[in-house]
N, C-alpha and C positions, 0 to 999 in steps of 0.2 A: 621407354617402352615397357609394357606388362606382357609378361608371359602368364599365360590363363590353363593351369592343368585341372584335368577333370578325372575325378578319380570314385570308386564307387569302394566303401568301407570295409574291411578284413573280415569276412565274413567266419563264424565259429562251425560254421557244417564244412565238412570234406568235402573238396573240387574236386572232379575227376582231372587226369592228365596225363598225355603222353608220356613215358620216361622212355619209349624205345628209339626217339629222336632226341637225342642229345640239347639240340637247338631248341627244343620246346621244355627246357628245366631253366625255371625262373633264374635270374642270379641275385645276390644279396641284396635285399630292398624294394627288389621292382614287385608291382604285385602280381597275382596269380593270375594270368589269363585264360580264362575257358577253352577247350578246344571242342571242335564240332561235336563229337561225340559225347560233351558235358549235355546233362539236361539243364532245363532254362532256371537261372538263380532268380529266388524271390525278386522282388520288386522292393528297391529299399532306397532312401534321398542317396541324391549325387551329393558329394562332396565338391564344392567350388575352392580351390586354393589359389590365392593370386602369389604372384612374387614377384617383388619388386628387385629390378638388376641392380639398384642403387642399397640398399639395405639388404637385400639377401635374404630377408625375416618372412618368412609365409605366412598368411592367416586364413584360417578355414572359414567358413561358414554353413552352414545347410542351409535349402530354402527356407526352412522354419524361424531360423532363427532371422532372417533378416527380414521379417514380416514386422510392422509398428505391432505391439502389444496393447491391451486397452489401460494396463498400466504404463505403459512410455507413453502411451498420447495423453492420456491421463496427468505426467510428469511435464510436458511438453505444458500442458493448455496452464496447469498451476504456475511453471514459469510466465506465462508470458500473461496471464491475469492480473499474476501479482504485480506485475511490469507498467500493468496497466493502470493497477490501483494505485503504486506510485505517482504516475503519472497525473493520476486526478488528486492527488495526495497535494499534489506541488500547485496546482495552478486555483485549485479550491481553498487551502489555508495562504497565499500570496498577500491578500488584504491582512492579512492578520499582524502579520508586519510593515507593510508600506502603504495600507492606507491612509493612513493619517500623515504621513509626505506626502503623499500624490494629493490627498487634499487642499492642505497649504500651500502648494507650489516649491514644496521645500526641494520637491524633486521632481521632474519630468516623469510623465508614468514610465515612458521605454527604460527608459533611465533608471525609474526605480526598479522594475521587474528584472533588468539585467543585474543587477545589482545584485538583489536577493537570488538570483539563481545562480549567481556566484559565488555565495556564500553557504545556500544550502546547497553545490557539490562541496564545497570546504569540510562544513559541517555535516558531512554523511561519511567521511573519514577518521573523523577526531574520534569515536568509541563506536564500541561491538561491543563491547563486554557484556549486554543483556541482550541482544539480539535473538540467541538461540532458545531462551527463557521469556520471552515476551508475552507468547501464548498460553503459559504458566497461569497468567495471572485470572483469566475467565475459562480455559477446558485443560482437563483432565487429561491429555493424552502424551505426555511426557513426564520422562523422572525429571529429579533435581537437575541432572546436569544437561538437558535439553534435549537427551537421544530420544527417540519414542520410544512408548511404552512397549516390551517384547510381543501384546497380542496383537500390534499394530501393523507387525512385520511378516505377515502373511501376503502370500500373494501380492510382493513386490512395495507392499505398503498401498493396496487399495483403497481400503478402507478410510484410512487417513488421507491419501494423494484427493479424494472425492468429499470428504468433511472440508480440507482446506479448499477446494477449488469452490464448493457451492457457498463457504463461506466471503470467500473475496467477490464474488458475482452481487451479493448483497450488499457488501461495501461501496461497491463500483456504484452501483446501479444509485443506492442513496447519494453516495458524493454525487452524481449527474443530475437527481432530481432538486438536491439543494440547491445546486451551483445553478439551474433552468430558474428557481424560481429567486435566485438571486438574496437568500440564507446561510448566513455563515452557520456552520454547524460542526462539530468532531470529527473528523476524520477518522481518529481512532476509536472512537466511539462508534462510529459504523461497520469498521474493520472485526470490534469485538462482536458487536452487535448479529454480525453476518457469521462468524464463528461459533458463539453462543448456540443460534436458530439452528447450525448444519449439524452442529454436534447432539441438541437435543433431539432434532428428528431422526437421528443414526443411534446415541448409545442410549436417549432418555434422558432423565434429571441426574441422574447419579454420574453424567458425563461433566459436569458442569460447576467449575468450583467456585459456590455461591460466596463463603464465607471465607477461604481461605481454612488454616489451624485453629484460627482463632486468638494466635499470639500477638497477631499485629495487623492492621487495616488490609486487607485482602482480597482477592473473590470480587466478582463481580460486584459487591457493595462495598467495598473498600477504596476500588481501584477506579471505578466505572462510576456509579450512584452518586457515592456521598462525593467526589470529585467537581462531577457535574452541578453540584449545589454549591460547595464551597466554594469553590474557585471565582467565578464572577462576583461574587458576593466580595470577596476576600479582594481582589482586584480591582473593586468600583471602588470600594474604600479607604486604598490606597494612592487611587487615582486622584478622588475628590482631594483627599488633605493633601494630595502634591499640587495639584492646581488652584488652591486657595493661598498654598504656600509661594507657589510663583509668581503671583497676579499680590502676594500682599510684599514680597520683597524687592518685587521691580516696580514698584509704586514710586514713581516719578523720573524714573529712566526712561530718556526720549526713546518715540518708538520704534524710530529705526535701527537704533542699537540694539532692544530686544527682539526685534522682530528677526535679525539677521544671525544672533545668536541663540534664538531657540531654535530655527530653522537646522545648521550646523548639528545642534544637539540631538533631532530627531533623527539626522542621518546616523546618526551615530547610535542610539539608540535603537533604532529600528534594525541595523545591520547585526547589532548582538542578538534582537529578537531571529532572524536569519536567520545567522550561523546556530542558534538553538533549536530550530525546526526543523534546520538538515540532518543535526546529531539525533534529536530523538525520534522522528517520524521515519527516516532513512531506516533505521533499525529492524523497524517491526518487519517492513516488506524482506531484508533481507534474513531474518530471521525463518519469516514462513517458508523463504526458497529453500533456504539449507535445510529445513527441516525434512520438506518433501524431497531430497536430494538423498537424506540421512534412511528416509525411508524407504525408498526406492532401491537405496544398496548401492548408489554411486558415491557416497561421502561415507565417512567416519568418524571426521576430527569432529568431537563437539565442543571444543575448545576456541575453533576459530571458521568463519566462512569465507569460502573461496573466493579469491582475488577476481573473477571476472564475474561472480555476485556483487560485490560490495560495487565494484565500476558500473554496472548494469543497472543496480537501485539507485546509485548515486548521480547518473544523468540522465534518468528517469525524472527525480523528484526534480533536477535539475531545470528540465525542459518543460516541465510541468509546468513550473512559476513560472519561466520568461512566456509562456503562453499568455499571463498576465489574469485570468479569472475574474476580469476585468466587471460581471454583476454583482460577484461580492467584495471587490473591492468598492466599488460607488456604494453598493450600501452600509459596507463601516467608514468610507470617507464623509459620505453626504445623507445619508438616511437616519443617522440615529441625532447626532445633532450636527450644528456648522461649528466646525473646529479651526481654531486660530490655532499660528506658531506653539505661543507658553502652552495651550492644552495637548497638540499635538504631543509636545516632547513629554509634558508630565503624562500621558496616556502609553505611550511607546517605555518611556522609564519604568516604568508602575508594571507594565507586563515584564518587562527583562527583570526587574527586582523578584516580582511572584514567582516567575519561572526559574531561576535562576535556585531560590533559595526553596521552592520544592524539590529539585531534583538534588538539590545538598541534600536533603532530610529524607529525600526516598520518595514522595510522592510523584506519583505521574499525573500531570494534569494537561489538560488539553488547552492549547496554545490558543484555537478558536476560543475558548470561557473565556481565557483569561483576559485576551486583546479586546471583547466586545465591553464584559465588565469593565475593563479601562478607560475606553472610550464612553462608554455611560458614564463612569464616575468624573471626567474630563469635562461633561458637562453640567453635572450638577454642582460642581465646584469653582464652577466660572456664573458669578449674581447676572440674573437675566438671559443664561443660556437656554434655547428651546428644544428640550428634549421631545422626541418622537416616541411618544408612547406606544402608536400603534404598530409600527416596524419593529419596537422592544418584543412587544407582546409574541407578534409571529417569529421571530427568534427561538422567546426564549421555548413557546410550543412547539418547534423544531425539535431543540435539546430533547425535552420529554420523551418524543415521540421516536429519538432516533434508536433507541437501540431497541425496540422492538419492532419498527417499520425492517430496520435492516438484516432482524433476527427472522422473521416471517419471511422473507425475501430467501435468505440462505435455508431457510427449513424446506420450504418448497420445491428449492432447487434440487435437495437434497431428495424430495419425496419422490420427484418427478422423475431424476435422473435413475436412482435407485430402482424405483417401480418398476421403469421401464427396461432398466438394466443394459447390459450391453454396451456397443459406438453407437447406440440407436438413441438412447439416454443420454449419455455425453454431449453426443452432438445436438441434443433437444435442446438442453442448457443451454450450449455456448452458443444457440443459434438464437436461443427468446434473448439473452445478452444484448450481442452483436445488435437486432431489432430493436431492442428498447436504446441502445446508446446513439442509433440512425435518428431515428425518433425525434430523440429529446434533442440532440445538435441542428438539426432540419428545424424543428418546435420555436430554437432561440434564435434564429434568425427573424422571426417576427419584430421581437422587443431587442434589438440588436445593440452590445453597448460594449464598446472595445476605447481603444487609448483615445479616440480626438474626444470623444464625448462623455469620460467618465466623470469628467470635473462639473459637468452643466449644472443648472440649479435643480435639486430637487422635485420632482412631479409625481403623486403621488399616483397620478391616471396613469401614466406611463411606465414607472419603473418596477418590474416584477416583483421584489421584495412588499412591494405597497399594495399592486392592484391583482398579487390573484394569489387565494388563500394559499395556505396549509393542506393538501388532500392526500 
């Protein structure tokens, strides 16, 4: 049971009062009751004090204060965007590691998709350590150690709670447009993209760290640009010489032996690509929470984020992948070329080597470049493989187009909500959102392609990556 006292605050003006009734002199603590004869006291908020008979601890509130603020729903909506971007994070980069099993038959699709989202919750545990520094790397709005920047922390951290939210809205919205037209594409690369757009339409160019110091690969051409060039490049040709190399040392080993053992190798391969895409993709999302958390004045530590963040990103990105993503996985399983066991595994190896030995050296590179690059090099390194130029092409015009498709997206969001200001703004955004992600999930029921049918043979009339452009 609650006891509910209502009480009206110590007012600094003199109360009149009885003292010729004894009975009417307050005693220690109670407060001053008015008697008839007081004139009427301003008008000023009730005090609500609850107390609980179990803890004994009271807590107050005013009407004011237990009103949502436009910065708490503000806090509110960036949690649970970001929540969301995870989620597309996982089920849109899925193929990136288990296509090329689910191709071969090395693995059951359910089978593989369970798999990998067992592994990216694993791997969204295993490091933080850049987490709170993530967004470091393309905007301006944090020191070295992740806190925000002190002009940031105004009014609750508005400013910044509304750059990060119109930023992830762009992210979202490109991962839903790839994933519709059945394009593997960055993830992070949209993430930046949509960060980029919201911060240049709120602080301008000088919000935006193009180059970094200039000591070392940095800035949005560091990190972003040159990234998205090398890496498939860097990845096919590593692909190719592992697949030439396969196909010339198992030269005369019956084929059932290799066929059952490169099979084995892809799982195995593919599950390290996993667990590396829960460690570094898991990060960024939790990074953007705590940051808005740090800014809003509910966190401090910038050393570490909070344990029901990391849980929260982690069966996010989780649930994501067993969702299965299941258009781009058919088109890096079936779309770029027809991949055997040896190419599978040297295409699955070849991304675990790239990735594996950029994040030794520092670079961050996006798992989507790497895994496409691999599977193109898997086929040019198999004599007589038929590679799909035309699906290459609308890929790799995806890449190009993504981080300013998704910066335009966050700028507007930013213009729109801003302009319009207020929950009237807010709610504009997260309402054109919510519409565009009805949309496009309604839209892909059309061309509909989930686990019985991801394996079917290729049809270029029918599968979205093939039959409907780029726009």
């Amino acid at each position: 049971m609650i006891r509910l006292v209502v009480r009206t605050p110590a007012s600094t003006e003199k109360r009149p009062s009885s003292t010729s009734d004894p009975s009417n002199v307050p005693g220690p603590g109670c407060p001053t009751t008015p008697t008839r004869n007081a004139r009427t006291w301003p008008s000023r908020p009730v005090l609500v004090t609850f107390r609980s008979p179990w803890s004994g601890r009271p807590f107050t509130r005013t009407p004011e204060a237990s009103s949502v603020t436009l910065e708490l729903l503000l806090l509110i909506l960036v949690i649970g965007t970001a929540i969301a971007f995870d989620f597309t994070n996982g089920f849109h980069d899925t193929g990136n590691a288990m296509a090329t099993s689910i191709a071969t038959g090395a693995l059951k699709p359910k089978t593989a998709v369970t798999l990998s989202a067992v592994l990216n919750l694993v791997g969204a545990f295993l490091s933080v350590e850049v987490a709170l520094t993530v967004t470091n790397a393309v905007i301006r709005i944090q020191d070295s150690s992740g806190a925000p920047r002190p002009e940031f922390l105004a009014n609750n951290g508005r400013e910044l709670l509304m750059i990060v939210f119109c930023g992830l809205i762009g992210g979202i919205l490109w991962n839903l447009l790839t994933w519709l037209l059945g394009l593997p594409s960055s993830s992070s690369h949209a993430l930046f993209g949509g960060l980029v757009g919201s911060t240049l339409a709120a602080l301008g160019i000088g919000g935006v760290n193009w180059m970094g110091d200039g000591s070392k690969l940095d800035g949005v051409v560091g990190k972003v640009i040159l990234p998205a060039f090398a890496s498939p490049v860097v990845a096919a040709l590593v692909a190719t010489i592992g697949t030439w190399l396969v196909y010339r040392i198992t030269t005369g080993v019956a084929s059932r032996y290799a066929e059952g053992g490169f099979r084995w190798g892809q799982i195995g391969t593919a599950s390290l690509v996993s667990l590396a895409h829960g460690t570094n993709d898991a990060q960024k999302t939790m990074g953007v929470i705590t940051l808005a958390l740090i800014a809003y004045g509910t966190w401090t530590d910038t050393t570490n984020v909070p344990t029901w963040v990391k849980i929260a990103c982690a069966v996010a990105i989780a649930a994501g992948t067993y969702t299965g993503g299941w258009r781009i996985i058919r088109t890096l399983g079936k779309g770029l070329v027809e991949i055997s066991s040896p190419q599978g595994m040297a295409a699955e190896a070849s991304s675990a080597a790239v990735i594996l030995t950029s994040s030794h050296l520092g670079f961050a590179l996006s798992t989507t470049h790497v895994a496409t690059g691999s599977i193109l090099g898997s086929g040019l390194g198999r004599r007589g493989a038929e590679v799909r130029w035309g699906v290459a092409t609308r890929m790799v015009l995806a890449w190009f187009i993504t981080l300013p498709a998704a910066g335009l997206v966050g700028a507007a969001c930013f213009f729109v909500g801003n302009g319009i200001g207020g929950y009237p703004g807010v709610a504009l955004v997260f309402g054109v959102l919510v519409a565009l992600t009805i949309w496009m999930i309604r839209h892909s029921h059309k061309t509909a392609v989930h686990a019985g049918n991801v394996n079917e043979d290729w049809d270029a009339d029918a599968t979205p990556a093939a039959s409907v452009p780029v726009a």
